[in-house]
C-alpha positions as a Markdown table, in Angstrom:
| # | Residue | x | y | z |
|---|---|---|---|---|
| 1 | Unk | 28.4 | -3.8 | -67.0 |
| 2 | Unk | 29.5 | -0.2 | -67.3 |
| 3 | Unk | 26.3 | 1.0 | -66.2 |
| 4 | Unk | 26.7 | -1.0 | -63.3 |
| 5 | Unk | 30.2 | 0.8 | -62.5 |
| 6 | Unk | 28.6 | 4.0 | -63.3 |
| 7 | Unk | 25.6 | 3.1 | -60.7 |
| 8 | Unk | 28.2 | 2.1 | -58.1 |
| 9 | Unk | 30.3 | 5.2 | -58.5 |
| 10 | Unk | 28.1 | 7.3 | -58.5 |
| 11 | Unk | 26.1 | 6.3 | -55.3 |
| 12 | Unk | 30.1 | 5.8 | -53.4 |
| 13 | Unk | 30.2 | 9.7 | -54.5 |
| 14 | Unk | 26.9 | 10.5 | -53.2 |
| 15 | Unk | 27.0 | 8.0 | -50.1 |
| 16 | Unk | 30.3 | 10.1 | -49.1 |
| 17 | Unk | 28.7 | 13.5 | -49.8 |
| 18 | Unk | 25.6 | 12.7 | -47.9 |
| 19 | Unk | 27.5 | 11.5 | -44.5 |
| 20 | Unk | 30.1 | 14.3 | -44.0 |
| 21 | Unk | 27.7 | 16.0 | -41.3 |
| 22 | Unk | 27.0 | 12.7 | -39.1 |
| 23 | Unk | 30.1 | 11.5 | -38.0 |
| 24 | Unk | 30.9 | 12.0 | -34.1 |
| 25 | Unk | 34.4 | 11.5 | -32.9 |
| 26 | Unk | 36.1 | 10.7 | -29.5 |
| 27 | Unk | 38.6 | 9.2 | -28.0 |
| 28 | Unk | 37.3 | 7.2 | -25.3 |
| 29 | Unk | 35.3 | 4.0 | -25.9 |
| 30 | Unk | 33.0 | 2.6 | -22.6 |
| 31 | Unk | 33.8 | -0.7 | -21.4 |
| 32 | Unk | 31.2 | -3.1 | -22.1 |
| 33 | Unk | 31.7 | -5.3 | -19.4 |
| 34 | Unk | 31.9 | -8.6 | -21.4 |
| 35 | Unk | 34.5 | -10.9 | -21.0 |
| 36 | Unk | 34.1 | -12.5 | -24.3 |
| 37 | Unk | 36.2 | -11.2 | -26.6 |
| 38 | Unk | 37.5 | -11.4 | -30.3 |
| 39 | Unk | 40.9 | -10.2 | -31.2 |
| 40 | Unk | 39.1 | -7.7 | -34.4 |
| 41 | Unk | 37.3 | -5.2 | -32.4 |
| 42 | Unk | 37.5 | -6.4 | -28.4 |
| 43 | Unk | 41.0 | -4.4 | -27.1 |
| 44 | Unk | 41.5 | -1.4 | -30.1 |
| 45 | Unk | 44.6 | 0.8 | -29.2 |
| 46 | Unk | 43.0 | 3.6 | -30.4 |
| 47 | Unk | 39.9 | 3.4 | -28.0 |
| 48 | Unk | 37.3 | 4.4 | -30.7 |
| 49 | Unk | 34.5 | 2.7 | -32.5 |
| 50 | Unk | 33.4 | 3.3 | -35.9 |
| 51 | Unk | 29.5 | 2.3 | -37.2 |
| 52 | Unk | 28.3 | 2.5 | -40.3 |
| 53 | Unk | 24.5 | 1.4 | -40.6 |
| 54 | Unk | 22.5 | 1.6 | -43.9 |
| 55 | Unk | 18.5 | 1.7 | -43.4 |
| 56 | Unk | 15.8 | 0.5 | -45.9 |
| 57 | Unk | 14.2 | 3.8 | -45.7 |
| 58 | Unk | 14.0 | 7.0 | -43.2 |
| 59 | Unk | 11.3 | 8.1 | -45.4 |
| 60 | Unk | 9.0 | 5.4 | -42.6 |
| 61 | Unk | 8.3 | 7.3 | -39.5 |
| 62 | Unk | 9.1 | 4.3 | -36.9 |
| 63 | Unk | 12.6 | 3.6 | -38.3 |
| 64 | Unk | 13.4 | 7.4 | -38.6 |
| 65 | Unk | 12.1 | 8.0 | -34.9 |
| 66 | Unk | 14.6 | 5.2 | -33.4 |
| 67 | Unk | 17.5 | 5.8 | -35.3 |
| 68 | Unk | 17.1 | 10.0 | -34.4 |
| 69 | Unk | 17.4 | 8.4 | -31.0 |
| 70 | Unk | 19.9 | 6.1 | -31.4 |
| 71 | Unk | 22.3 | 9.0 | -32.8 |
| 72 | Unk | 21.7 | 10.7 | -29.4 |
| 73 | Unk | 22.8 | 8.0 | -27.9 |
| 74 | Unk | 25.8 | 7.0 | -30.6 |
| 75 | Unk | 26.6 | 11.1 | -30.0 |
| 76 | Unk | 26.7 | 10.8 | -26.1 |
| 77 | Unk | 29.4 | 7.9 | -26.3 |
| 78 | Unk | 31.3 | 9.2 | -28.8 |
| 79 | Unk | 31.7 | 6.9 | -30.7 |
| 80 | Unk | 32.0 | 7.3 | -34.7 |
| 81 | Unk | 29.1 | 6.4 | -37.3 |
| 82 | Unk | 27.6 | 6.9 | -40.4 |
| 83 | Unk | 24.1 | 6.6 | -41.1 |
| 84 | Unk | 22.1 | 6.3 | -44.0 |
| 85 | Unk | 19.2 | 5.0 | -45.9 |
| 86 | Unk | 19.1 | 3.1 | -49.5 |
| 87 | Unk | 16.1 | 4.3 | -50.5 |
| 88 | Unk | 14.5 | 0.7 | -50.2 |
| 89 | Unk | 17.1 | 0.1 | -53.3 |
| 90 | Unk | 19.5 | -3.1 | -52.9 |
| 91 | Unk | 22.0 | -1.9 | -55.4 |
| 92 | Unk | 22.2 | 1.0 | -53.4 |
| 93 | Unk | 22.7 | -1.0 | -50.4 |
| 94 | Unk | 25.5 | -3.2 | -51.7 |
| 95 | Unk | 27.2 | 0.0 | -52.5 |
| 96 | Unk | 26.9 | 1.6 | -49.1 |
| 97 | Unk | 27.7 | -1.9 | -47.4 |
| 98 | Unk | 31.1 | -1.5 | -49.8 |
| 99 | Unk | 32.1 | 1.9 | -48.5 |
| 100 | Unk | 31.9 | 1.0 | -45.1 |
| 101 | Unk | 34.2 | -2.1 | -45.7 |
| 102 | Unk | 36.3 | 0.1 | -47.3 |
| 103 | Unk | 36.6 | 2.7 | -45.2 |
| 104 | Unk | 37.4 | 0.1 | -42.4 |
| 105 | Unk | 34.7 | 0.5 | -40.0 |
| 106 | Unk | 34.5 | -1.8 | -36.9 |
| 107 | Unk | 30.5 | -2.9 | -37.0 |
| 108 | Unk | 27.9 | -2.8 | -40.3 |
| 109 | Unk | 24.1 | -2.7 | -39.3 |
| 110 | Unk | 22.1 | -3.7 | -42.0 |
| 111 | Unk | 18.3 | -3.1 | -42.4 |
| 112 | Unk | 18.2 | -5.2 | -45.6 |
| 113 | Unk | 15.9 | -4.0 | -48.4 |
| 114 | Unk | 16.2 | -7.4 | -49.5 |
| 115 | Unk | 18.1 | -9.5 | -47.2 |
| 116 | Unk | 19.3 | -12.3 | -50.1 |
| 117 | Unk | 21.0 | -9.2 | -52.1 |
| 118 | Unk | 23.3 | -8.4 | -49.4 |
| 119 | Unk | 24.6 | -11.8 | -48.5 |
| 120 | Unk | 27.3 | -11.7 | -49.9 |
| 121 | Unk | 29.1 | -8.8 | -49.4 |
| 122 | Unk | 27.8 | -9.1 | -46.0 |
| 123 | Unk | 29.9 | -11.9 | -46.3 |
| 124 | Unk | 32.8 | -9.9 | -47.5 |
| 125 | Unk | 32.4 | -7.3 | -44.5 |
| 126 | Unk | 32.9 | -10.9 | -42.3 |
| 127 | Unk | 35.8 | -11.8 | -44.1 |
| 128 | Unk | 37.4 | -8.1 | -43.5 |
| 129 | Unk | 37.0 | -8.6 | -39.9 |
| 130 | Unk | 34.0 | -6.3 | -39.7 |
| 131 | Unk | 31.4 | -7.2 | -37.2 |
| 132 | Unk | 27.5 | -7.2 | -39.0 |
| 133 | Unk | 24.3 | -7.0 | -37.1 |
| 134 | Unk | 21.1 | -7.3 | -39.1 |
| 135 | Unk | 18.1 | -5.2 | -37.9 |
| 136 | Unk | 14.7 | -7.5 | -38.3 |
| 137 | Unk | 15.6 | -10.3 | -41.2 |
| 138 | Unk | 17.2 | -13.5 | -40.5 |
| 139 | Unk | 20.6 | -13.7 | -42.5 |
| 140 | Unk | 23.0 | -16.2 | -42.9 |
| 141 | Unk | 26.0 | -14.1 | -43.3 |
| 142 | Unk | 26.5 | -12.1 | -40.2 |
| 143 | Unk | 27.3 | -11.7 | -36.4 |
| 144 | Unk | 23.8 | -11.7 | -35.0 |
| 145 | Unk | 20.7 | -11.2 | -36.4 |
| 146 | Unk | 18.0 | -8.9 | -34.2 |
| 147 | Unk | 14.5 | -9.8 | -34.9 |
| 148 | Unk | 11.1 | -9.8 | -34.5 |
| 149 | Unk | 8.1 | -13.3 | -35.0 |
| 150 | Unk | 6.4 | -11.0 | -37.7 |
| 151 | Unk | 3.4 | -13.9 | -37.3 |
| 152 | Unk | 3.4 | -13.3 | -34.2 |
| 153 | Unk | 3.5 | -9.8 | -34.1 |
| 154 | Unk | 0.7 | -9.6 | -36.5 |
| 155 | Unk | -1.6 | -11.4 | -34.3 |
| 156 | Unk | -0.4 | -9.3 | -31.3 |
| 157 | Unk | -1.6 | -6.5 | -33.4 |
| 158 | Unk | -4.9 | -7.5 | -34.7 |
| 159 | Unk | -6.0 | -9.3 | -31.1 |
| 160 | Unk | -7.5 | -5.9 | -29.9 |
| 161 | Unk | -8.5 | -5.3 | -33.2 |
| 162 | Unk | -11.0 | -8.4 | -32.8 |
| 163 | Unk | -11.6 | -7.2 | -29.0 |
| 164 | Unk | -13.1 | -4.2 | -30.6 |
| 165 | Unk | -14.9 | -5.9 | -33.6 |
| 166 | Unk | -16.8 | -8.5 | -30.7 |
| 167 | Unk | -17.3 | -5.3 | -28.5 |
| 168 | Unk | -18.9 | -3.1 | -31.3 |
| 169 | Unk | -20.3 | -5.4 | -33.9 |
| 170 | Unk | -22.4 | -8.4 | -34.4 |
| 171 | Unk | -23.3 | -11.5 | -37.1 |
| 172 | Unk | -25.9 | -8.7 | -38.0 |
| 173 | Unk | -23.7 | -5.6 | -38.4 |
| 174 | Unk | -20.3 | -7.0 | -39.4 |
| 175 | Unk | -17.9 | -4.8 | -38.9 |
| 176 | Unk | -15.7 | -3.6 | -42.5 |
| 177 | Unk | -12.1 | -4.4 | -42.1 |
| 178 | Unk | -9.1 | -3.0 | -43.9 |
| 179 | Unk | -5.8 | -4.1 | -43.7 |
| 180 | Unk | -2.8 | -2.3 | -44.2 |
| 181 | Unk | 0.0 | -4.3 | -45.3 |
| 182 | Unk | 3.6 | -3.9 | -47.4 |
| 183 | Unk | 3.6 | -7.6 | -49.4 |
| 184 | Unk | 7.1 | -6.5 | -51.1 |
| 185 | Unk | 9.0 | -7.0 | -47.8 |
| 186 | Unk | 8.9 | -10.7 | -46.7 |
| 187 | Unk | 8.8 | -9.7 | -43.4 |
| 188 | Unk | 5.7 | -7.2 | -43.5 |
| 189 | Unk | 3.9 | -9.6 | -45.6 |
| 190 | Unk | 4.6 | -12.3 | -42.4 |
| 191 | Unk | 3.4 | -9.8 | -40.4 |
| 192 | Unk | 0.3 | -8.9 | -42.5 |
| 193 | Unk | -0.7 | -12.7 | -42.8 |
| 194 | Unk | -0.4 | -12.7 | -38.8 |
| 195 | Unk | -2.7 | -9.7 | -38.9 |
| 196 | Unk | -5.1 | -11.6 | -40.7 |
| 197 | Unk | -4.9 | -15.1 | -38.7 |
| 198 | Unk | -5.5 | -13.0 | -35.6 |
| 199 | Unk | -8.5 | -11.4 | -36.5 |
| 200 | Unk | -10.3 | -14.8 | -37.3 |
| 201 | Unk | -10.4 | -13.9 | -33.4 |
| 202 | Unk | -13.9 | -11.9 | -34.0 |
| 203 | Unk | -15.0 | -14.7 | -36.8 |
| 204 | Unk | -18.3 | -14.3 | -38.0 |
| 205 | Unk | -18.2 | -10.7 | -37.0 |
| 206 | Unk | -16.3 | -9.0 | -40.0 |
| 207 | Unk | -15.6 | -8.6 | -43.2 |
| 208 | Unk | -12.2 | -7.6 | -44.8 |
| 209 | Unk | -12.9 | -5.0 | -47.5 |
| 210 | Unk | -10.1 | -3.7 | -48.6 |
| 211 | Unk | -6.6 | -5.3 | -48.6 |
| 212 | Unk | -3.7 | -1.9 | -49.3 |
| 213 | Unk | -0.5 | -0.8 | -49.1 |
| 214 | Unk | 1.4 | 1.6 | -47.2 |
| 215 | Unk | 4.3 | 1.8 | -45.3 |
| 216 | Unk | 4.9 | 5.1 | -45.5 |
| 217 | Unk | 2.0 | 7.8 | -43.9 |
| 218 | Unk | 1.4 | 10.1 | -47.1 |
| 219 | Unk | 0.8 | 6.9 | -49.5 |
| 220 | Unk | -1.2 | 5.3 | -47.0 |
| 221 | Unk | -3.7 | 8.1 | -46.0 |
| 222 | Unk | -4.0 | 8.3 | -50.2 |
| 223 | Unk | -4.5 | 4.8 | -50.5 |
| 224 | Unk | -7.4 | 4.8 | -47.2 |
| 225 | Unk | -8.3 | 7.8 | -48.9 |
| 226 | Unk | -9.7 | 5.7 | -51.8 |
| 227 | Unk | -10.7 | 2.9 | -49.6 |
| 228 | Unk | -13.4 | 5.3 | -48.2 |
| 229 | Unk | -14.7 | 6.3 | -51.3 |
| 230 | Unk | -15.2 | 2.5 | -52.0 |
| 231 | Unk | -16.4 | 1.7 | -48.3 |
| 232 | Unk | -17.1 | 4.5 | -46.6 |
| 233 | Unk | -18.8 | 2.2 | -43.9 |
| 234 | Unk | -15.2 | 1.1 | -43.4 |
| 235 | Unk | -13.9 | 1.9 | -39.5 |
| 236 | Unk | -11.5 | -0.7 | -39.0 |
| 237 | Unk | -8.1 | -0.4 | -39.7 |
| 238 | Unk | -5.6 | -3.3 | -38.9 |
| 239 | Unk | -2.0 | -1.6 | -40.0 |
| 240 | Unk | 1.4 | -3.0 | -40.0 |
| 241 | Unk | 2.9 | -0.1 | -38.7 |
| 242 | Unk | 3.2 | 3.8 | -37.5 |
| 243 | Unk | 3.4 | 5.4 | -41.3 |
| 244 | Unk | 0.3 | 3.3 | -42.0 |
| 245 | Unk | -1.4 | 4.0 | -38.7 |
| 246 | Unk | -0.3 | 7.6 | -39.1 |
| 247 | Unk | -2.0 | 8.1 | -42.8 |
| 248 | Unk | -4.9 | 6.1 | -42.1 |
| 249 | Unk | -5.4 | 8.4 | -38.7 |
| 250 | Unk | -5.3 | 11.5 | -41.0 |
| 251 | Unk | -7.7 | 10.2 | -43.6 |
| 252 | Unk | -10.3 | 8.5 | -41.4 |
| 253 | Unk | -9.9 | 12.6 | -38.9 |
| 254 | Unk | -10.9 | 14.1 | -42.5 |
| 255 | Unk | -13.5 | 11.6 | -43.6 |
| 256 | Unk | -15.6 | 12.1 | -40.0 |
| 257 | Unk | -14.1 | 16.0 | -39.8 |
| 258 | Unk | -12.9 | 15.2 | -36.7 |
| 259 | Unk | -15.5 | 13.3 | -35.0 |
| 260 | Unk | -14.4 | 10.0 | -35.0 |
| 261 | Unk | -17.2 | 7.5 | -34.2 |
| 262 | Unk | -16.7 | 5.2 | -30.6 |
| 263 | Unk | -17.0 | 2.0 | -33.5 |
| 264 | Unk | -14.3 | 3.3 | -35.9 |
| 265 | Unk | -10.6 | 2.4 | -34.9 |
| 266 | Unk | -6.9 | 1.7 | -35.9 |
| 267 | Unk | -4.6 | -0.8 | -34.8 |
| 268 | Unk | -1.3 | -1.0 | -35.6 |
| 269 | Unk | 2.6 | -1.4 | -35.1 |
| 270 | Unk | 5.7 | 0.2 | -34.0 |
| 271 | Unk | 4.5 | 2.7 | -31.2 |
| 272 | Unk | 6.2 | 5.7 | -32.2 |
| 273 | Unk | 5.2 | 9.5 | -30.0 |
| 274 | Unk | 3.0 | 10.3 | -32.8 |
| 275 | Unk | 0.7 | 7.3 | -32.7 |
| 276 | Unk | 0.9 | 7.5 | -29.0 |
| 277 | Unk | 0.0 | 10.8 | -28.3 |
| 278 | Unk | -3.4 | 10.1 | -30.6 |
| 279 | Unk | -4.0 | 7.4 | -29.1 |
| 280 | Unk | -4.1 | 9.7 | -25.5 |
| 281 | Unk | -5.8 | 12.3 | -26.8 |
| 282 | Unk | -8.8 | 10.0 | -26.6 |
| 283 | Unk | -10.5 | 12.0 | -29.7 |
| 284 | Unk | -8.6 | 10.5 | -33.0 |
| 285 | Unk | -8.7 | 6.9 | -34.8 |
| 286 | Unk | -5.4 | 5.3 | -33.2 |
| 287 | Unk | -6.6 | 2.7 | -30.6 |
| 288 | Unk | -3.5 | 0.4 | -30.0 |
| 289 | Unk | -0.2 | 0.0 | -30.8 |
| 290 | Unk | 1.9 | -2.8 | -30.3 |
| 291 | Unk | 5.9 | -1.6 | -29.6 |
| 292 | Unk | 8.6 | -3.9 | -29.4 |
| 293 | Unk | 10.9 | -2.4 | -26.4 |
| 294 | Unk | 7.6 | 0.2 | -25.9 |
| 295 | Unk | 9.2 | 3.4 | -27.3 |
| 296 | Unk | 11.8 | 4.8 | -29.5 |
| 297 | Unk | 13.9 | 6.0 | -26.9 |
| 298 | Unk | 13.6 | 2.3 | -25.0 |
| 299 | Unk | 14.1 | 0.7 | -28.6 |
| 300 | Unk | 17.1 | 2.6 | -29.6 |
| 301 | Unk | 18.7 | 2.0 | -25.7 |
| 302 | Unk | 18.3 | -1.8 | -26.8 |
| 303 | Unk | 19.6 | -1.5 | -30.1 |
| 304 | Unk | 23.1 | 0.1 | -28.8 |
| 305 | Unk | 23.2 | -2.2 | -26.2 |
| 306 | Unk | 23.0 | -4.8 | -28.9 |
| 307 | Unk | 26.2 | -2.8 | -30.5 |
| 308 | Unk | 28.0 | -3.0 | -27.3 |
| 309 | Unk | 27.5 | -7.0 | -27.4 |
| 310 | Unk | 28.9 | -7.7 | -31.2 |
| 311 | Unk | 31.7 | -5.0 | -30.5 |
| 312 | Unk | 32.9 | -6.4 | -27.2 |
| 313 | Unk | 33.1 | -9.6 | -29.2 |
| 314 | Unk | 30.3 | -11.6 | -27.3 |
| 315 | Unk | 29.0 | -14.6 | -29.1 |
| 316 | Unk | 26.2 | -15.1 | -31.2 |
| 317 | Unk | 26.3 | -19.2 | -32.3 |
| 318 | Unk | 23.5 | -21.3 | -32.9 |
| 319 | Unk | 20.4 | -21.1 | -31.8 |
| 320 | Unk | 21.7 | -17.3 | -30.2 |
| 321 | Unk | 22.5 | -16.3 | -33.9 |
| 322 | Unk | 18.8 | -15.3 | -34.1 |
| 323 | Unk | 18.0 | -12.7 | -31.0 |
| 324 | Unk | 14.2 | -12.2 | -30.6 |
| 325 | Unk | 12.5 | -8.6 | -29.5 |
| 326 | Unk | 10.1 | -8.4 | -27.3 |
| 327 | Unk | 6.8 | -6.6 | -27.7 |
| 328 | Unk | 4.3 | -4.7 | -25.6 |
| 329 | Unk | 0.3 | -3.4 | -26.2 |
| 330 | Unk | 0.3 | 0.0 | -25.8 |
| 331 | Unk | -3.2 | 1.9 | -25.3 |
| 332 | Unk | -5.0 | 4.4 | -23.5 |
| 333 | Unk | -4.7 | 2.2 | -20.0 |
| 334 | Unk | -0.6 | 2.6 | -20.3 |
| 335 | Unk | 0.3 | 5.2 | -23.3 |
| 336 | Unk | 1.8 | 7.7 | -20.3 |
| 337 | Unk | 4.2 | 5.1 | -19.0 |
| 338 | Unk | 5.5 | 5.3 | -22.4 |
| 339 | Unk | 4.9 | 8.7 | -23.4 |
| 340 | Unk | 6.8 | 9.6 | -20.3 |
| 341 | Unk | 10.2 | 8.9 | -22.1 |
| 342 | Unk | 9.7 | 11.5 | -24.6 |
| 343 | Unk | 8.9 | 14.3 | -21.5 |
């Protein structure tokens, strides 16, 4: 038990220590333009609101691309906020999701390292009057949960995967497979097992080698990296998103010295610049990506317009507790549509 005080004090001190440079402040707050309202948050005297959003990780390059935008954008309105990551740590997270409560803020967005951990001081942000928006997991205790169909998703991401595989390989030359996954969150494990259901698309056509991890770019280009020692016939790679694509891209522009064969490709998730702009040059692994609003900048505008919602006291009941994402296939017919918001 005193460790446990110890761990919790000593995170609060860091936590505090680590946020001082990315507040914003203001006194004007922008009118939503929703008439439903809630007495906590709808008509504040003071005209300010005040965030505080704890991440997974910003160690992965999708989620440290949006939010970089969505500060921007947090920045512009003037609005308060504190944002961190927990180091994909939920003790850390509880702690964070404490502070905030007690520093009184108006909204909590959670990216739940594991979303059964925070429940129930989720529920105890709730029970403060604190709004709480959940970025990707289906919770229980909280305003409205923002989400994606991982299955879905994963088949979104692996159809052109099998385009290519029918396009490029046969029954006689089966194309090798490896799939990039991250089993420890439910989630990317859903969206993994989509990957997988989608590709029985090119059946007959394939064969999955190698079943990884990575989540993160350096781990995964390591982890493809030993995967091509083991296969080095291996040229598809079926990722569940941009730190994965990212690594893989890396290893597989090493392996081939930068002449990546017309049958070797990467197909992934989360459409940051990065895996865009390969995927336009035309000359590295990336093939497709599958975003969700199509860019960070278009993801993080959503994203605050989801915070104008829950803090202008709209309701989120029912079947509206869950609010699905949608998702686009970005390739080298498109990219620049999507590029263009970074110009």
């Amino acid at each position: 038990m005193k460790k446990r005080i110890l761990a919790v004090l000593t995170t609060v001190v860091l936590g505090f220590s680590m946020l001082a440079g990315c507040t914003t402040k203001s006194p004007v707050k922008e009118d939503s333009g929703s008439d439903a309202k809630t007495e906590d948050t709808a008509d504040k005297g003071d005209g300010k609101y005040n965030i505080g959003i704890t991440l997974q990780s910003l160690e992965n390059d999708y989620w440290a691309g949006v939010f970089g935008e969505v500060e921007k954008l947090l920045k512009e309105k003037g609005w308060d906020y504190t944002l961190i990551d927990c180091k994909d740590n939920s003790a850390t997270q509880i702690s964070q999701i404490e502070n905030f409560i007690t520093s009184g803020v108006d909204m909590i967005m959670v990216h739940p390292s594991d979303p059964s951990a925070i429940e129930e001081v989720c529920q105890q942000a709730l029970d403060a009057g604190i709004k709480v928006m959940c970025w990707d997991d289906k919770m229980e205790n909280t305003t409205v949960n923002w989400v994606l169909d991982n299955t879905e998703l994963g088949k979104t991401i692996a159809e052109p995967a099998a385009d290519f595989i029918d396009e490029h390989y046969s029954e006689d030359n089966k194309a090798e497979v490896c799939v990039i996954g991250y089993p420890q969150t439910p989630i990317l494990l859903e969206r993994e097992n989509g990957i997988v259901e989608g590709l029985k698309a090119a059946e007959g056509k394939y064969e999955i080698v190698a079943t990884i991890e990575g989540l993160e770019a350096g781990p995964a280009q390591t982890n493809v990296e030993t995967v091509l020692q083991a296969h080095p016939d291996c040229k598809v790679f079926v990722t569940i998103g941009a730190g994965a694509d990212i690594g893989a891209n890396q290893a597989l522009l090493t392996h081939y010295k930068n002449e990546i064969p017309e049958d070797c490709g990467i197909f992934s998730g989360d459409a940051t610049e990065q895996q865009m702009r390969a995927i336009k040059s035309g000359n590295e692994a990336s093939n497709t990506t599958v975003g969700f609003e199509g860019s960070n900048a278009r993801t993080a505008k959503a994203c605050v317009e989801m915070y104008e919602k829950v803090l202008s006291g709209e309701k989120f009941e029912g079947g509206d507790h869950d609010i699905f994402r949608p998702f686009v296939v970005i390739n080298a017919d498109n990219v620049d549509e999507y590029l263009a918001d970074y110009e």
